[in-house]
PyMOL Python script that loads the backbone (N, CA, C, O; Angstrom):
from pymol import cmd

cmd.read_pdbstr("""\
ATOM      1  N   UNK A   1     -31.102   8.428  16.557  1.00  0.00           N
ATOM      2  CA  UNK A   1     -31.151   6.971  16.636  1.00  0.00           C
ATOM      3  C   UNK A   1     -29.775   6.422  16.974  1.00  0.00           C
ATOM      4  O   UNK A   1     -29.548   5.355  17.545  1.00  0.00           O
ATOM      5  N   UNK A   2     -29.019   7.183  16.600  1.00  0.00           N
ATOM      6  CA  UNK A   2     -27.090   6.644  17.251  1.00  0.00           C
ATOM      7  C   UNK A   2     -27.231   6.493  17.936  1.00  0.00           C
ATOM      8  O   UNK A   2     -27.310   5.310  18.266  1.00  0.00           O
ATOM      9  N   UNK A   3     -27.464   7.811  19.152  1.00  0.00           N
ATOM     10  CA  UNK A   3     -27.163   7.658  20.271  1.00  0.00           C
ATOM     11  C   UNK A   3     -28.031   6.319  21.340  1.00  0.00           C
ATOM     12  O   UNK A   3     -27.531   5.715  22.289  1.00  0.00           O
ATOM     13  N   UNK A   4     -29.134   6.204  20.895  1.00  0.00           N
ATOM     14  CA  UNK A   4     -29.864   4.771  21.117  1.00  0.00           C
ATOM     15  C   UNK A   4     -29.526   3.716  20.646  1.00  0.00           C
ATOM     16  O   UNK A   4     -29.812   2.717  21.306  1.00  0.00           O
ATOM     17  N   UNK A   5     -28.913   3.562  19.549  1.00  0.00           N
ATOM     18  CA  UNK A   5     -28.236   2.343  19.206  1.00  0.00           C
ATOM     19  C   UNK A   5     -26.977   2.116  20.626  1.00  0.00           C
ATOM     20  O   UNK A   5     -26.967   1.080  21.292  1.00  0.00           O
ATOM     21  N   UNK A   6     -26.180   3.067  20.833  1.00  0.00           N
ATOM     22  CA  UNK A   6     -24.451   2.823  21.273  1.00  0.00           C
ATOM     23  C   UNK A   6     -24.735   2.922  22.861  1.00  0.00           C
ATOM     24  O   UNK A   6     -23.861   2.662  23.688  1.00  0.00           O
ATOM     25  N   UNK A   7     -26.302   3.402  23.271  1.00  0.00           N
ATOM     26  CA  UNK A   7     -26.527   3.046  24.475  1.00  0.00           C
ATOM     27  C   UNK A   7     -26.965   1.616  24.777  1.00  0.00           C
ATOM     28  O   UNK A   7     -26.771   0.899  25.759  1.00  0.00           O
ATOM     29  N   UNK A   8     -27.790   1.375  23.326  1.00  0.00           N
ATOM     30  CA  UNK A   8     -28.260  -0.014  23.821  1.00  0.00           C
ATOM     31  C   UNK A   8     -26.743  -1.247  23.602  1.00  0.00           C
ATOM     32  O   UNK A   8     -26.670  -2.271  24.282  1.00  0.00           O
ATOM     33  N   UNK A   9     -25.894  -0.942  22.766  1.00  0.00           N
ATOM     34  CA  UNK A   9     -24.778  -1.479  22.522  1.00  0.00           C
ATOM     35  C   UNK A   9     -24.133  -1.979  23.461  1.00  0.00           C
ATOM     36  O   UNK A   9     -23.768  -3.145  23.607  1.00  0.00           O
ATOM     37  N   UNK A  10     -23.897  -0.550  24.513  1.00  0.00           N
ATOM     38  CA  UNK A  10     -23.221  -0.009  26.272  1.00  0.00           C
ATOM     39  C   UNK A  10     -23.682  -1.377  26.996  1.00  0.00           C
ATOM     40  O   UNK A  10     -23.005  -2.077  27.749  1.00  0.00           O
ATOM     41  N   UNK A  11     -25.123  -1.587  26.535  1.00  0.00           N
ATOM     42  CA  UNK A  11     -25.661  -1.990  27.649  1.00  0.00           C
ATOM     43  C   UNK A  11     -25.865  -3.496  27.729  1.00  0.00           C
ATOM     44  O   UNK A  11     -26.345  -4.022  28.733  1.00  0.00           O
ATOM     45  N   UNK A  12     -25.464  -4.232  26.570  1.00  0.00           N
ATOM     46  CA  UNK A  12     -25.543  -5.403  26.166  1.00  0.00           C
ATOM     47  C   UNK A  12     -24.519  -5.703  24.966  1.00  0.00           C
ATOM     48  O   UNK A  12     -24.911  -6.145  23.886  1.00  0.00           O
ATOM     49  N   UNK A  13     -23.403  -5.474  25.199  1.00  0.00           N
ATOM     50  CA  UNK A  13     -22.276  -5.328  24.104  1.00  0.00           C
ATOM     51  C   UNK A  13     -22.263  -7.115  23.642  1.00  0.00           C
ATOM     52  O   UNK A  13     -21.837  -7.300  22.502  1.00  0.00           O
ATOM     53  N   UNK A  14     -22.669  -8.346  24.386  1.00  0.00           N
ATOM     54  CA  UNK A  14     -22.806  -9.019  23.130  1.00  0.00           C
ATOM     55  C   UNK A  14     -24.116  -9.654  21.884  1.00  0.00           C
ATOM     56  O   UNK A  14     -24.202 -10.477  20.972  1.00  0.00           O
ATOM     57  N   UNK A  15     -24.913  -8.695  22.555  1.00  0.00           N
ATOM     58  CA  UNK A  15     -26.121  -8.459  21.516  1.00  0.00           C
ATOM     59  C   UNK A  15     -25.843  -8.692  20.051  1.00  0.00           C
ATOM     60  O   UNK A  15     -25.074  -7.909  19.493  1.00  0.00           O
ATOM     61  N   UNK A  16     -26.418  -9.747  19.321  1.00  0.00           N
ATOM     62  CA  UNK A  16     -25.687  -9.580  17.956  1.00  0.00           C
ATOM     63  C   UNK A  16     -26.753  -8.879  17.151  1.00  0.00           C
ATOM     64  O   UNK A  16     -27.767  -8.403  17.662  1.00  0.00           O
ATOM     65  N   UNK A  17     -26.334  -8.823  15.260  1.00  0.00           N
ATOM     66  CA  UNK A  17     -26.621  -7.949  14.205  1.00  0.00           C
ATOM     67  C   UNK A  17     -28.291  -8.020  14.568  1.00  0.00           C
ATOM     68  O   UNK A  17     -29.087  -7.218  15.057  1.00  0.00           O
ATOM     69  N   UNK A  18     -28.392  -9.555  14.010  1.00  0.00           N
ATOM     70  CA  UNK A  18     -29.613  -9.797  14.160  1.00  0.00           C
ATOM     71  C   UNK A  18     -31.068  -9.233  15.126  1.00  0.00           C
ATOM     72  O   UNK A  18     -32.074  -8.603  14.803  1.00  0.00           O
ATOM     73  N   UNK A  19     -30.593  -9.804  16.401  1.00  0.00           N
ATOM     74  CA  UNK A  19     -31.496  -9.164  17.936  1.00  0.00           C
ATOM     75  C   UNK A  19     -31.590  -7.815  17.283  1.00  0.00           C
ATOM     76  O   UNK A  19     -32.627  -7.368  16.792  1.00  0.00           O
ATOM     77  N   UNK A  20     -29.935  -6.934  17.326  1.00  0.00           N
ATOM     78  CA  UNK A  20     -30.397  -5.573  17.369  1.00  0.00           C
ATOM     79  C   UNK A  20     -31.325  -5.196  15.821  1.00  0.00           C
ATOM     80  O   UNK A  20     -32.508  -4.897  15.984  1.00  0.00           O
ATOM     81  N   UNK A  21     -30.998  -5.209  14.961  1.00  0.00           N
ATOM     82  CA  UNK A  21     -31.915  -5.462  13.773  1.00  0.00           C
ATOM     83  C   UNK A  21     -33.483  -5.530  14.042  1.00  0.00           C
ATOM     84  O   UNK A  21     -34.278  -4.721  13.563  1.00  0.00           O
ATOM     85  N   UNK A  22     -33.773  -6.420  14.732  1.00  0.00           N
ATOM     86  CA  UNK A  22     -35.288  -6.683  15.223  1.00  0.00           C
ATOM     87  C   UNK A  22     -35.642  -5.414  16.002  1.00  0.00           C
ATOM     88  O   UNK A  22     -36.449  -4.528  15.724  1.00  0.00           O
ATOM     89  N   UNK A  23     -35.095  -5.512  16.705  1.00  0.00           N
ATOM     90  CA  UNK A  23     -34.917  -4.032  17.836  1.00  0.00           C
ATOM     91  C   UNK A  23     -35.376  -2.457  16.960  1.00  0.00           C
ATOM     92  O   UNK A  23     -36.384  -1.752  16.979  1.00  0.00           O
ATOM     93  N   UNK A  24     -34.123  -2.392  16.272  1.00  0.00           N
ATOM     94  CA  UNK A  24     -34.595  -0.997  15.602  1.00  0.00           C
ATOM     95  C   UNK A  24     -35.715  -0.892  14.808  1.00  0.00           C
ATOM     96  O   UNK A  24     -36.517   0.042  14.790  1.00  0.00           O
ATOM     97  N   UNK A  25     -35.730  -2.057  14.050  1.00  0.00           N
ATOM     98  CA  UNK A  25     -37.369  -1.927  12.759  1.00  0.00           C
ATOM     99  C   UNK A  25     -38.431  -2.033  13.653  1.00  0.00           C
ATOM    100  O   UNK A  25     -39.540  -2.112  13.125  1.00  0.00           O
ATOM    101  N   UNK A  26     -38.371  -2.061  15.129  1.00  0.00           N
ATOM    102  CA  UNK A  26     -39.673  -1.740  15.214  1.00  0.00           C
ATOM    103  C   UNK A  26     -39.710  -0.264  16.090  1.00  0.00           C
ATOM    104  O   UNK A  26     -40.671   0.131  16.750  1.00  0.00           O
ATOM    105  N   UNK A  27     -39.054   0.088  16.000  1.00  0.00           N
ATOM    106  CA  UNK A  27     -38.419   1.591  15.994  1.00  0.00           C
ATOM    107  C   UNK A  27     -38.798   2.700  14.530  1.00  0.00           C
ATOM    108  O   UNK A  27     -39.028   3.904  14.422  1.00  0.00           O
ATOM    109  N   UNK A  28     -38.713   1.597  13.606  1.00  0.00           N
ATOM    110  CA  UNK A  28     -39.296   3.042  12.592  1.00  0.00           C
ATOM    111  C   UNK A  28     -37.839   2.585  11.443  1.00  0.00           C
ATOM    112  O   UNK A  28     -37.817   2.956  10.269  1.00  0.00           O
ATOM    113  N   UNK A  29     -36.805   1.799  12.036  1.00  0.00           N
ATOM    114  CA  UNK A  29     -34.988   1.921  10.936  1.00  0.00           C
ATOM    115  C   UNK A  29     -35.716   0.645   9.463  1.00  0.00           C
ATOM    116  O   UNK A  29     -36.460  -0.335   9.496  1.00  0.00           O
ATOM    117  N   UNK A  30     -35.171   1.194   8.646  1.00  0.00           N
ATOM    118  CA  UNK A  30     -35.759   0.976   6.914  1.00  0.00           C
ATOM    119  C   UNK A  30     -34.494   0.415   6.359  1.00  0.00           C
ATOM    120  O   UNK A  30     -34.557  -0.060   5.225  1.00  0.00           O
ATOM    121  N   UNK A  31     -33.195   0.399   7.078  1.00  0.00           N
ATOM    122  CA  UNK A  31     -31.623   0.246   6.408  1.00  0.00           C
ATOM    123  C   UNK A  31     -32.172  -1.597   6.483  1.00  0.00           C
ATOM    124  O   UNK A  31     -33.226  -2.222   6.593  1.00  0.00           O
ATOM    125  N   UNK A  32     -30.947  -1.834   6.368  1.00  0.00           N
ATOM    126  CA  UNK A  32     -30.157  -3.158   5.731  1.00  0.00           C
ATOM    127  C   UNK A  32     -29.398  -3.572   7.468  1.00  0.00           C
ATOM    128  O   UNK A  32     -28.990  -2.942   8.443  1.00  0.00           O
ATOM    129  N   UNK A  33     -29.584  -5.300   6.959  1.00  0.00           N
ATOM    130  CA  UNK A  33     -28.352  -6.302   7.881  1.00  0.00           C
ATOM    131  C   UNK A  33     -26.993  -5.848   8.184  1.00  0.00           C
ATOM    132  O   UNK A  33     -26.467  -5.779   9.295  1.00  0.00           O
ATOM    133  N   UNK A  34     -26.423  -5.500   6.865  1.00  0.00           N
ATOM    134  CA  UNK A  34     -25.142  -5.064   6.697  1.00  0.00           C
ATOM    135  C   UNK A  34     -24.391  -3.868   7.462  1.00  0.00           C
ATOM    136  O   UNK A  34     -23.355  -3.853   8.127  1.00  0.00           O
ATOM    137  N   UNK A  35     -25.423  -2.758   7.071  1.00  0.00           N
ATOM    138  CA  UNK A  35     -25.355  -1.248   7.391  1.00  0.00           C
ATOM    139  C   UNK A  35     -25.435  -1.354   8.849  1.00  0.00           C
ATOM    140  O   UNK A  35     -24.720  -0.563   9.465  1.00  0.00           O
ATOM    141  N   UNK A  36     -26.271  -2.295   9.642  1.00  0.00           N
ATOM    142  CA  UNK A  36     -25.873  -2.819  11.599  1.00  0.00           C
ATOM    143  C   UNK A  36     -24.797  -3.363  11.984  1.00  0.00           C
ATOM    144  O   UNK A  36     -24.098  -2.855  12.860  1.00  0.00           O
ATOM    145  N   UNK A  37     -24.552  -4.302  11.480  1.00  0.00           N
ATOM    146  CA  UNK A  37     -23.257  -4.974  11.928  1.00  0.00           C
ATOM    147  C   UNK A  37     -21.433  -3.841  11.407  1.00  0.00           C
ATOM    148  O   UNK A  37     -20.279  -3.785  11.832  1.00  0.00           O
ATOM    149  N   UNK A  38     -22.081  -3.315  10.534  1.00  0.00           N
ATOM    150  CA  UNK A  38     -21.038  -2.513  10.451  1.00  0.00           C
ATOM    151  C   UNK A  38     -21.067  -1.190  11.522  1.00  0.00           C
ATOM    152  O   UNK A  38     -20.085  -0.521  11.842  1.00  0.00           O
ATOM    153  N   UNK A  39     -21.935  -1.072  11.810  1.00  0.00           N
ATOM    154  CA  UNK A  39     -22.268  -0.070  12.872  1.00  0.00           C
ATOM    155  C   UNK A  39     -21.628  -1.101  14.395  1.00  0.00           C
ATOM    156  O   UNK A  39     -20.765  -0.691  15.171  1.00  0.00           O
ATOM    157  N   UNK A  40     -22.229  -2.264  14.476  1.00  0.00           N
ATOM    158  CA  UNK A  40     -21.736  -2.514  15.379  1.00  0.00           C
ATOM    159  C   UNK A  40     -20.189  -2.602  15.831  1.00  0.00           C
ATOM    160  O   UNK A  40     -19.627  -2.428  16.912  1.00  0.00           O
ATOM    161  N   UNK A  41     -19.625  -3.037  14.193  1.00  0.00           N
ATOM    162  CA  UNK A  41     -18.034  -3.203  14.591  1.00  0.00           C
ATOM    163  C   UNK A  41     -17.323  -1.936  14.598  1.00  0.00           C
ATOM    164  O   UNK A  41     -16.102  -1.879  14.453  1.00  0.00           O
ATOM    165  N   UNK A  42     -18.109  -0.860  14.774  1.00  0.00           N
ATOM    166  CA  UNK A  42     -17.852   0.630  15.349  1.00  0.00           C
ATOM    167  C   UNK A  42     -17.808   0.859  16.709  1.00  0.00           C
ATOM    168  O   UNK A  42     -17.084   1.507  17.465  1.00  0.00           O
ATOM    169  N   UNK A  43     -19.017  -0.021  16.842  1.00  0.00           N
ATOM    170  CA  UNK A  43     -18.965   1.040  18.477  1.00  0.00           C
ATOM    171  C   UNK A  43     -19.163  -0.031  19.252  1.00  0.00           C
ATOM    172  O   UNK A  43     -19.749   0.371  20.257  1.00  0.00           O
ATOM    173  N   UNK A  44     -18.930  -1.509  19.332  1.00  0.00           N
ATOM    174  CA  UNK A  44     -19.198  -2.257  19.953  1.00  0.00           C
ATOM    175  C   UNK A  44     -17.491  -2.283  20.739  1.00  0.00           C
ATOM    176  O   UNK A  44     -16.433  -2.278  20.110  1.00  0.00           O
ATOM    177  N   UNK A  45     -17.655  -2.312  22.349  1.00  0.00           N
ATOM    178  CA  UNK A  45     -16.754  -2.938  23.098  1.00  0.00           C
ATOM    179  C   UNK A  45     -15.816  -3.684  23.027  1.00  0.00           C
ATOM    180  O   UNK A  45     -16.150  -4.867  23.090  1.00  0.00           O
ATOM    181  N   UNK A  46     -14.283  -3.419  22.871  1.00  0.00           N
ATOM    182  CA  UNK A  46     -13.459  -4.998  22.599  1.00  0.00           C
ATOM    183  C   UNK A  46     -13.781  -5.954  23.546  1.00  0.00           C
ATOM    184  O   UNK A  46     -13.992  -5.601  24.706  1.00  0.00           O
ATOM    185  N   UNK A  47     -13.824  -6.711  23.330  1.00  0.00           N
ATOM    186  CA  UNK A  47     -14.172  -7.813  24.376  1.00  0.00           C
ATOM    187  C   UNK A  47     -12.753  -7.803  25.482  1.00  0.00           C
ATOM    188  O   UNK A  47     -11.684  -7.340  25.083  1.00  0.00           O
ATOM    189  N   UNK A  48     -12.897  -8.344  26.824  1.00  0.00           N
ATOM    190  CA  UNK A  48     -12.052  -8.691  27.910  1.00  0.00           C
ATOM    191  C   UNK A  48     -11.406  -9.716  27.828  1.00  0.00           C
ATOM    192  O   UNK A  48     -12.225 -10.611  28.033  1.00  0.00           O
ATOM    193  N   UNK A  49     -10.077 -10.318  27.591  1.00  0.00           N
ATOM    194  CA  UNK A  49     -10.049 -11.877  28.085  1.00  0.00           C
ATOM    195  C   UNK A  49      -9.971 -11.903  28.984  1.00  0.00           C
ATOM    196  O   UNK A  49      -9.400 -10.939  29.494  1.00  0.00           O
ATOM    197  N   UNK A  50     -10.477 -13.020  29.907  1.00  0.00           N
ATOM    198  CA  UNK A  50      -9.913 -13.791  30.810  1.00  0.00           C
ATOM    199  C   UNK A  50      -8.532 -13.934  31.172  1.00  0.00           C
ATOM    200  O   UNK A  50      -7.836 -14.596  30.402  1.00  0.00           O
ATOM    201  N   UNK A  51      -8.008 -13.445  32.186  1.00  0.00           N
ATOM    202  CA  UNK A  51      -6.604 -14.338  32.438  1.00  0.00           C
ATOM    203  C   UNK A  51      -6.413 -15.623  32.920  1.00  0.00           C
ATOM    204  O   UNK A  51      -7.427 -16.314  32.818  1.00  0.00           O
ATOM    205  N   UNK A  52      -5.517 -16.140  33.379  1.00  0.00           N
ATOM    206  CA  UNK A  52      -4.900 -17.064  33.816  1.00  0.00           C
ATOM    207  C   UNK A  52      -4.448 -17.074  34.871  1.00  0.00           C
ATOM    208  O   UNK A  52      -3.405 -16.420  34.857  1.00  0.00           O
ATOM    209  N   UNK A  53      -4.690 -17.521  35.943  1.00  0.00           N
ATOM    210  CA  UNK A  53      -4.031 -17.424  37.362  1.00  0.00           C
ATOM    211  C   UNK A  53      -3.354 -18.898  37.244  1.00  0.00           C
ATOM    212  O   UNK A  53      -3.948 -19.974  37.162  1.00  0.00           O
ATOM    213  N   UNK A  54      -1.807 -18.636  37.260  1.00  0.00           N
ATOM    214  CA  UNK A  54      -0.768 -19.860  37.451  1.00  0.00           C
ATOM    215  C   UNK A  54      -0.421 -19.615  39.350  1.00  0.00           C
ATOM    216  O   UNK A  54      -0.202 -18.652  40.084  1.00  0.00           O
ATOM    217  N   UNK A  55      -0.519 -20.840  39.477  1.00  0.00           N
ATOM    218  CA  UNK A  55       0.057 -20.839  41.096  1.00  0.00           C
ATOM    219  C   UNK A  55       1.000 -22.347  41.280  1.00  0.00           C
ATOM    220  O   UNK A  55       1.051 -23.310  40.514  1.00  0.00           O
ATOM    221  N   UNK A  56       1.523 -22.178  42.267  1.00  0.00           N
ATOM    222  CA  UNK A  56       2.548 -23.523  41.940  1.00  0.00           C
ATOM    223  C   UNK A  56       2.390 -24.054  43.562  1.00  0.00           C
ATOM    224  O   UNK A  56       2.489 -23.153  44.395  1.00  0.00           O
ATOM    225  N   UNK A  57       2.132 -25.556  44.126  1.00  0.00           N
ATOM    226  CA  UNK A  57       1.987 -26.239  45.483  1.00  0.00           C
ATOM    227  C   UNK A  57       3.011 -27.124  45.423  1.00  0.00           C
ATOM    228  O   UNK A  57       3.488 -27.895  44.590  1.00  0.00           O
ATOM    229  N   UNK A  58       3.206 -26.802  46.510  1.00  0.00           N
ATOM    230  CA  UNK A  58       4.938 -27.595  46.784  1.00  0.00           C
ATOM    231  C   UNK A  58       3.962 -29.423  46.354  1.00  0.00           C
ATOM    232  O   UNK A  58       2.806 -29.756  46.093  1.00  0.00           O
ATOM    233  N   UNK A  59       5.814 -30.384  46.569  1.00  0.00           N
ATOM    234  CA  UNK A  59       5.880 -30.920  46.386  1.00  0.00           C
ATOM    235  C   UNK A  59       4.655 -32.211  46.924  1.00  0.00           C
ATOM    236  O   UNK A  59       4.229 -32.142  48.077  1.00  0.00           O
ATOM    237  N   UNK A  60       4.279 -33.083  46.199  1.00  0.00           N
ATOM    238  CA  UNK A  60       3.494 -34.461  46.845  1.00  0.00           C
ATOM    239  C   UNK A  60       2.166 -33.858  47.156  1.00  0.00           C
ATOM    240  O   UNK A  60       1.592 -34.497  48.038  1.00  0.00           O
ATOM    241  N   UNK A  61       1.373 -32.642  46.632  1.00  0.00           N
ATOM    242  CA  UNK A  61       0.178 -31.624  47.309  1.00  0.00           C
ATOM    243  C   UNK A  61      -0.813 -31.947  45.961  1.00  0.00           C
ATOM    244  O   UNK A  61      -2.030 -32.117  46.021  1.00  0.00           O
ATOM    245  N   UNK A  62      -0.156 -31.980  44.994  1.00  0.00           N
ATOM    246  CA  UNK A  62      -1.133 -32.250  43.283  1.00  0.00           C
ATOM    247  C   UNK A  62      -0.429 -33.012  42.150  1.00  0.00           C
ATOM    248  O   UNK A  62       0.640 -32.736  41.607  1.00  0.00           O
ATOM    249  N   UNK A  63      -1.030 -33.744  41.983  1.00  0.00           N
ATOM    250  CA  UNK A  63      -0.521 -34.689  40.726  1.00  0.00           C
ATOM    251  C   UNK A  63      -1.292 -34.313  39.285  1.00  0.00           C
ATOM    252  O   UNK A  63      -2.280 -33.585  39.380  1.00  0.00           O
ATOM    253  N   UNK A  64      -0.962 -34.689  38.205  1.00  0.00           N
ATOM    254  CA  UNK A  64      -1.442 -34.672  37.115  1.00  0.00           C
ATOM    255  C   UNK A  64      -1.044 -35.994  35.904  1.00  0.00           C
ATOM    256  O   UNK A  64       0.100 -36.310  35.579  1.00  0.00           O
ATOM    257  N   UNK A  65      -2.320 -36.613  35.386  1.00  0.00           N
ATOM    258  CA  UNK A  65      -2.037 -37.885  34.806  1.00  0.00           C
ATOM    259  C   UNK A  65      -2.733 -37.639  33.573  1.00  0.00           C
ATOM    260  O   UNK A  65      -3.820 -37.089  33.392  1.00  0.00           O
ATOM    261  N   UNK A  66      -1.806 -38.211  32.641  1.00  0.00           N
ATOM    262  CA  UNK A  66      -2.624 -38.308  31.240  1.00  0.00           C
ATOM    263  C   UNK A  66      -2.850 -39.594  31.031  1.00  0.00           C
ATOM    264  O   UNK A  66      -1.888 -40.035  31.660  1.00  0.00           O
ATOM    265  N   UNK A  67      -3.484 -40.682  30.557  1.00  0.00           N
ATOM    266  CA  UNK A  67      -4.371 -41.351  30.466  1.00  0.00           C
ATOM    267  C   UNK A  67      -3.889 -41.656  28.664  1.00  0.00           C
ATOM    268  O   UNK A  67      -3.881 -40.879  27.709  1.00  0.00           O
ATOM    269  N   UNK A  68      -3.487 -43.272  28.777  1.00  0.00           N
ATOM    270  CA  UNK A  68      -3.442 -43.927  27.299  1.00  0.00           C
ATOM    271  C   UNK A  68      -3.079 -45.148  27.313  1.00  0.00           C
ATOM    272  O   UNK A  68      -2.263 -45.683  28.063  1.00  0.00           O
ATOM    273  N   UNK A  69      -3.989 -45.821  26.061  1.00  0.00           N
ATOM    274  CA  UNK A  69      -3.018 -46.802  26.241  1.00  0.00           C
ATOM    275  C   UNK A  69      -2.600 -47.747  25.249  1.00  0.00           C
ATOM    276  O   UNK A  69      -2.999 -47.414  24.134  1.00  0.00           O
ATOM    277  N   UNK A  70      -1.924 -48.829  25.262  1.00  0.00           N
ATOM    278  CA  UNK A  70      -0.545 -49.014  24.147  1.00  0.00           C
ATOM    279  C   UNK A  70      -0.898 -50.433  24.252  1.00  0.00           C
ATOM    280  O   UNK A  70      -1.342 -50.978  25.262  1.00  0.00           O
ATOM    281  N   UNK A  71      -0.643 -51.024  23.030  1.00  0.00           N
ATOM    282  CA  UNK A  71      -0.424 -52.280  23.127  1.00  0.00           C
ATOM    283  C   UNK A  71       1.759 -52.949  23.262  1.00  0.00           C
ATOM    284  O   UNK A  71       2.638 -52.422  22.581  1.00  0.00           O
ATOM    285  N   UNK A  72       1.920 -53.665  23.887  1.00  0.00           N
ATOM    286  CA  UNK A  72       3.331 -53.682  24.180  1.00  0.00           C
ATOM    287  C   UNK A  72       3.116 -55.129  24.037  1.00  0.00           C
ATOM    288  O   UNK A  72       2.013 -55.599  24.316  1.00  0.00           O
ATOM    289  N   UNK A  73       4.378 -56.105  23.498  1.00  0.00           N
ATOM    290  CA  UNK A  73       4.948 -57.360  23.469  1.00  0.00           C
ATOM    291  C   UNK A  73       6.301 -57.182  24.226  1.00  0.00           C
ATOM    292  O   UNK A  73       7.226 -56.609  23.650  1.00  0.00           O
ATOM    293  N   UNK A  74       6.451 -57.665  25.525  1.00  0.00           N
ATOM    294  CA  UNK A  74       7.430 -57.725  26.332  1.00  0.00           C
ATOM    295  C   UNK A  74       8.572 -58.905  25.890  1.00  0.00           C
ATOM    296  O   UNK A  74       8.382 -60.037  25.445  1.00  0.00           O
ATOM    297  N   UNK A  75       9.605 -58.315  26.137  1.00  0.00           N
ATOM    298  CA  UNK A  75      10.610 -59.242  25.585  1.00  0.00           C
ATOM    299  C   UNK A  75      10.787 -60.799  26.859  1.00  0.00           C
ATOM    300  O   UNK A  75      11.464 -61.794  26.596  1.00  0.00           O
ATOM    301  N   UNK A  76      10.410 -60.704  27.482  1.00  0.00           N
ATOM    302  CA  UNK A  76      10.224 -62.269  29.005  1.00  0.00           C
ATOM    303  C   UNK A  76       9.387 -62.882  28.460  1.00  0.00           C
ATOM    304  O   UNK A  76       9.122 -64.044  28.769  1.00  0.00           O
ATOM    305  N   UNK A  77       8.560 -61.973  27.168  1.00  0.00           N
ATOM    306  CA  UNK A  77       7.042 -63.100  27.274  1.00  0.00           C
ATOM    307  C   UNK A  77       7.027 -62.599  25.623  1.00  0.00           C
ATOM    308  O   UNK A  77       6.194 -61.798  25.197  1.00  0.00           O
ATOM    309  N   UNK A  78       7.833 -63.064  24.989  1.00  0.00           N
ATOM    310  CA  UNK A  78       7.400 -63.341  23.248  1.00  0.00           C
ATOM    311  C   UNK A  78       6.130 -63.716  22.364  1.00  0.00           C
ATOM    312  O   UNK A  78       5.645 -64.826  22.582  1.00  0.00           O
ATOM    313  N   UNK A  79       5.593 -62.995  21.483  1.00  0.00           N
ATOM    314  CA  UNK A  79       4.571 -63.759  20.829  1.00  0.00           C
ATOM    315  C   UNK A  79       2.742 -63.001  21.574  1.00  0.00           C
ATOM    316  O   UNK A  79       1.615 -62.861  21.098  1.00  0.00           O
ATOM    317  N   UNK A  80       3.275 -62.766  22.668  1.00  0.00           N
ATOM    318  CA  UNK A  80       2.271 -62.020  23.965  1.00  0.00           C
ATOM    319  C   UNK A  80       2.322 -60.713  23.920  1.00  0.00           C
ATOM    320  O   UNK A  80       3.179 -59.999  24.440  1.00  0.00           O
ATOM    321  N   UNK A  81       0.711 -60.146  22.827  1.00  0.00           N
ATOM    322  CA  UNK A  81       1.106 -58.821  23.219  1.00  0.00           C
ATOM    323  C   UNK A  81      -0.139 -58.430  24.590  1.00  0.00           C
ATOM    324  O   UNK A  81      -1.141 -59.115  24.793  1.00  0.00           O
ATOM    325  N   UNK A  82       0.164 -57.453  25.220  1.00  0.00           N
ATOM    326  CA  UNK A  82      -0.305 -56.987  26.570  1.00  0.00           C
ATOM    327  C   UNK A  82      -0.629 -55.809  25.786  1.00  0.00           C
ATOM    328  O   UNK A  82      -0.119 -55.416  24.737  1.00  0.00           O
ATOM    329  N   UNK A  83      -1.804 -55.190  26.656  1.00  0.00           N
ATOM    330  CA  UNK A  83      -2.327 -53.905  26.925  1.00  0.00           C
ATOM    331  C   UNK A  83      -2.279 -53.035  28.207  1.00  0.00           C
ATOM    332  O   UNK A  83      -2.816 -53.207  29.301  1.00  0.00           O
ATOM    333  N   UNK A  84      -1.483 -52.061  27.749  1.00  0.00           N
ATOM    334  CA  UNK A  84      -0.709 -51.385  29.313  1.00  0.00           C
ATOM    335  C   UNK A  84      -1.491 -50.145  29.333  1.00  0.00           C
ATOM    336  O   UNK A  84      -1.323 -49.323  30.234  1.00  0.00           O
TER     337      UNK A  84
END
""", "prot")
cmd.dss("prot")
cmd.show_as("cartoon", "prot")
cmd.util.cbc("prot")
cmd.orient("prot")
């Protein structure tokens, strides 16, 4: 039954406790929740990250704006507050 578990593992590494759980009891497996997921954090795949592709475009080609905004009382105009 290992070797059917760590193939089906192979083959769908983010399959969780549960799914596979369902999977084996109707296979004939009598164990526990616990006794899978610990199996899984055996033989399950580290996961991949993602990288990051940084690239850089010359000048005046991409902008970037963050977005907020403030209440301000300008000193020309006293008493007046503005929303900038």
């Amino acid at each position: 039954m290992s070797a059917t578990l760590q193939a089906r593992v192979q083959a769908f590494p983010d399959m969780s406790g549960a799914r596979l759980l369902r999977e084996i009891r109707e296979l004939g497996y009598e164990g526990g929740y616990t006794l899978v997921t610990d199996f899984l954090r055996e033989v399950r795949p580290a996961k991949q990250t993602q990288f990051e592709r940084r690239f850089e475009t010359p000048p005046r080609k991409q902008a970037q704006v963050d977005f907020a905004e403030f209440t301000v009382e300008f000193t020309d105009d006293p008493g007046v507050v503005r929303k900038v």
